[in-house]
C-alpha positions in Angstrom: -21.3 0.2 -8.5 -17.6 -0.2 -9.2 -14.9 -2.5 -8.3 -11.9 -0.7 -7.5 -8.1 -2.7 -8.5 -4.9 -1.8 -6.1 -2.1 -2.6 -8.3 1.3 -0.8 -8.1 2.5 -1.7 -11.4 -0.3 -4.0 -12.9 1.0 -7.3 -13.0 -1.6 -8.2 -10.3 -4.3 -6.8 -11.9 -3.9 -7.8 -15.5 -6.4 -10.7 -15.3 -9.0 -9.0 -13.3 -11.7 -7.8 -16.1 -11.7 -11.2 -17.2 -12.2 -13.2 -13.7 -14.9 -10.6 -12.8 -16.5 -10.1 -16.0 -19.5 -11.8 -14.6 -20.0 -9.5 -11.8 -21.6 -6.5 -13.7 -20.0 -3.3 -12.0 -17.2 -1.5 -13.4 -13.7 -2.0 -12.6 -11.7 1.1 -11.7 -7.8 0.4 -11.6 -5.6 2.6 -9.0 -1.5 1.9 -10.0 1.6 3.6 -10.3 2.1 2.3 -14.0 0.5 4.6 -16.9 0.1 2.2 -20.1 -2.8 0.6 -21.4 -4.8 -1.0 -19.1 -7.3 -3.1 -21.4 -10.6 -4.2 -19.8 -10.6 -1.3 -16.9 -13.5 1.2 -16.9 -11.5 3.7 -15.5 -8.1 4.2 -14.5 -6.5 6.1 -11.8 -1.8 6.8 -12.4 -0.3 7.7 -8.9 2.9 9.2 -8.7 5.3 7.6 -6.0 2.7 5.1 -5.4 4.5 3.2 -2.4 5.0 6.2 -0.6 2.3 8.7 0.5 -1.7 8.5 0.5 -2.1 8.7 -3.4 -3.8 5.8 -3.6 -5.9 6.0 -1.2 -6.8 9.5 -2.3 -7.6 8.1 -5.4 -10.2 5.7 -3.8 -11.9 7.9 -1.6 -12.4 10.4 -5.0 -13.8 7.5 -7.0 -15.6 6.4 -3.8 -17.9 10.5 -3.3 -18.9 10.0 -6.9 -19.7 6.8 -7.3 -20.8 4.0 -4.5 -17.6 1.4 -4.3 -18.5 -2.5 -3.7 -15.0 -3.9 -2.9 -11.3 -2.8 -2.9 -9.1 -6.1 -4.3 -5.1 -6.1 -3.9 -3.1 -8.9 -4.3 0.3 -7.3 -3.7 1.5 -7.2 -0.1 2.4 -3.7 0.4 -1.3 -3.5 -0.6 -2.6 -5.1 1.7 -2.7 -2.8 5.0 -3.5 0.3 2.4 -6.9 -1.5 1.0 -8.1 -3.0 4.5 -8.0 0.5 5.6 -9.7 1.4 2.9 -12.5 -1.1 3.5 -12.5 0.3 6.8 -13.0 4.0 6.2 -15.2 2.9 3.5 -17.5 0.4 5.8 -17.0 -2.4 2.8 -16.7 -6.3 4.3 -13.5 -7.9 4.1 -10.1 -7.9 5.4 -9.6 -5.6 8.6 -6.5 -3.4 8.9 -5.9 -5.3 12.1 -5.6 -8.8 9.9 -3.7 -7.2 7.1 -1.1 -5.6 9.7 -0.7 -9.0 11.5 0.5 -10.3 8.1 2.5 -7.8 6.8 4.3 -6.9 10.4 6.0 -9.6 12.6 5.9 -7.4 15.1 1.9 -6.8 15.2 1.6 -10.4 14.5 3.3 -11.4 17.8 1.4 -8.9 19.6 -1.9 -10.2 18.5 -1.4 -13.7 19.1 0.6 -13.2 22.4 -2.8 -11.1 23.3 -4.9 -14.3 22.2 -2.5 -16.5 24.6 -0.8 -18.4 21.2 2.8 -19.5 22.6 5.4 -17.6 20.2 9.0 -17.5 20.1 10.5 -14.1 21.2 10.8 -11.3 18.8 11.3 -7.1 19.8 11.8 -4.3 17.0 15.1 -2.6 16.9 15.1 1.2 17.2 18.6 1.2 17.8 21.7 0.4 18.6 21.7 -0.2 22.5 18.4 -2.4 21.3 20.5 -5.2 20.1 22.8 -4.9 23.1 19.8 -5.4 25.3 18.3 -8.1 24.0 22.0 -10.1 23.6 22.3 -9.5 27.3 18.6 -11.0 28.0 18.6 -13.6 25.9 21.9 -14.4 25.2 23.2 -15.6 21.6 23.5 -16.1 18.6 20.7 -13.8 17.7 19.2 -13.3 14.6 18.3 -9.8 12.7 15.4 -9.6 10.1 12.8 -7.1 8.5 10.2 -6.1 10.4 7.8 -6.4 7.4 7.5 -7.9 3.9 6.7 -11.2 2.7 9.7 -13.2 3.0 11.7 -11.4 6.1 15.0 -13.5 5.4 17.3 -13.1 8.0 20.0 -10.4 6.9 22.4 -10.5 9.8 23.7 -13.5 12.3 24.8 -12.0 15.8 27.2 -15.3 17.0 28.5 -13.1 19.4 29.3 -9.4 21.1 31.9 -9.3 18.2 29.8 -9.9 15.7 27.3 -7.8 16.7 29.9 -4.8 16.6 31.4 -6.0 13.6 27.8 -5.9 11.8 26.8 -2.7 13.6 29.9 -0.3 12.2 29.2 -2.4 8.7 25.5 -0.1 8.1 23.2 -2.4 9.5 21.5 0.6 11.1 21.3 4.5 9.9 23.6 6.9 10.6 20.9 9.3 11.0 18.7 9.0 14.1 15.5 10.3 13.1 15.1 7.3 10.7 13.8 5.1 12.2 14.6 1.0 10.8 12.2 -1.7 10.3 14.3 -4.4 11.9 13.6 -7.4 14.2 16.0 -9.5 16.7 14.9 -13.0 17.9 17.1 -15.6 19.1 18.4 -17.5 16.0 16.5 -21.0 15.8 18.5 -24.0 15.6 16.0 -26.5 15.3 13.5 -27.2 12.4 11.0 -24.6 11.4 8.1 -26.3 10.4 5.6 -24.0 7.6 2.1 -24.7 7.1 -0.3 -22.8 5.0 -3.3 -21.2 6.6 -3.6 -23.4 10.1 -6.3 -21.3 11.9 -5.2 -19.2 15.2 -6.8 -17.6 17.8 -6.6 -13.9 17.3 -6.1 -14.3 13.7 -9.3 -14.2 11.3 -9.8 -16.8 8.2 -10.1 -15.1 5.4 -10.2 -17.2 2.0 -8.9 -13.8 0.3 -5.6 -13.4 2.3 -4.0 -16.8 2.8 -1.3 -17.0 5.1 1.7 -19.1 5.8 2.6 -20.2 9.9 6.1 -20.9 10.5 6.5 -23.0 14.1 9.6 -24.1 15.7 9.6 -26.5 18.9 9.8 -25.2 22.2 12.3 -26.5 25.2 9.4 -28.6 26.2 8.6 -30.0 23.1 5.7 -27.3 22.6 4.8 -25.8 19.4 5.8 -21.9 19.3 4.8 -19.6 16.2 7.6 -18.3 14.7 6.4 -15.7 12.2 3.1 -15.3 10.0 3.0 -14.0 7.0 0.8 -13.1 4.2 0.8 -15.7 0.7 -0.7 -14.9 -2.0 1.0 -17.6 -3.8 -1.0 -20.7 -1.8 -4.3 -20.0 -4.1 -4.6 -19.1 -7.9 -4.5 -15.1 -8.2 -8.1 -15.4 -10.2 -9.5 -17.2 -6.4 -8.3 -14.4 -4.5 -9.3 -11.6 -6.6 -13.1 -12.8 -6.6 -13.0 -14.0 -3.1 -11.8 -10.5 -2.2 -14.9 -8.8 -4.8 -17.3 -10.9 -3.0 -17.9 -13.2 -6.1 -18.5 -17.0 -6.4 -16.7 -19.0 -7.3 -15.5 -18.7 -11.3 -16.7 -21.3 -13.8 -13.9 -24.3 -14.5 -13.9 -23.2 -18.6 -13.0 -19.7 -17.5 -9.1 -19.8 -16.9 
């Protein structure tokens, strides 16, 4: 049986052989980073590793010769490639559907507005006219943020129609129209967001290997409204999550 490692430059994965030393299957690393890799049974280099299906194709190789217990990834733009791989694979763990609603504000509001969680209002920007819609619904100042990525910091204030040209002729969007941005508008919040790590919502799966943060703001009644989830590695020791996601126990206290 092996353990396979998603790691794009192996940072992540440095500590793995020794936090799963005890769990007797070989460890087979997948990265973008050649080096040494000490402690890894076998290693797997991907070229371009954030773009394409190298790593995954690497997976699915090791997987038709040799049976594949878990897929671990602690980086977030890992995270929707090794749930999917669980999923083609039939391996328990974190579902592409989970892993999408953490890495994608977009999904995220989808699948709690589908499990009747109050939200704040959020659309993806295709394009130009998207902004101009979305001023004239809801009015401004507006805020513009990534679509996806752990943080998602807002990287343009709309106060007004004159800021939103100004911002628009300064590159917010591509020139070219077949690219298609990973942008978000939402009414800028005023009042106080309030973040808690891992609160457990409807629609949204616990999962002791993906912890995740919950931003809320209050509504004009007073009501809480989720602002934005996202994924947080940095809530639990990186030696927790990597056996939690391998399906081990928990690891001995004189083991660091």
């Amino acid at each position: 049986m092996t353990l396979v490692v998603l790691d794009p430059d192996g940072r992540h994965a440095a500590g793995c052989p020794g936090w799963l030393a005890d769990a007797g299957e070989e460890l087979h690393l997948v990265t973008g980073r050649a080096g040494v890799h000490p402690g890894f049974a076998r290693v797997s280099v991907v070229e371009r590793y954030g773009r394409g299906a190298g790593a995954e194709t690497a997976v699915l190789d090791a997987a038709s010769r040799t049976p594949v217990r878990a897929v671990v990834a602690l980086a977030p733009e890992d995270q929707i490639r090794a749930a999917g791989l669980r999923e083609r694979l039939g391996l328990p763990g974190q579902s592409r559907k989970a892993a999408l609603a953490l890495a994608d504000s977009v999904a995220a509001h989808a699948l709690l507005a589908r499990a009747g969680v109050a939200t704040t209002p959020l659309a993806e920007v295709r394009r130009v006219a998207d902004l101009y819609w979305w001023a004239h619904r809801w009015g401004y100042p507006l805020a513009v943020r990534p679509r996806r990525g752990p943080d998602r910091a807002v990287i343009a204030e709309l106060a007004d129609e004159a800021a939103l040209r100004a911002t628009v002729a300064g590159g917010l969007l591509p020139s070219d129209p077949a690219v298609v941005p990973s942008l978000t508008v939402e009414p800028a919040v005023t009042g106080e967001v309030r973040r808690e790590a891992g609160p457990p919502l409807a629609g949204l799966p616990a999962d002791p290997g993906h912890p995740y943060v919950v931003e809320t703001v209050r509504g004009p009644e007073g009501d809480p409204l989720v602002r934005a989830v996202r994924y947080a590695p940095e809530l639990r020791p990186a030696r927790e999550l990597v056996r939690a996601q391998a399906g081990a126990g928990p690891l001995s206290p004189e083991v660091d």
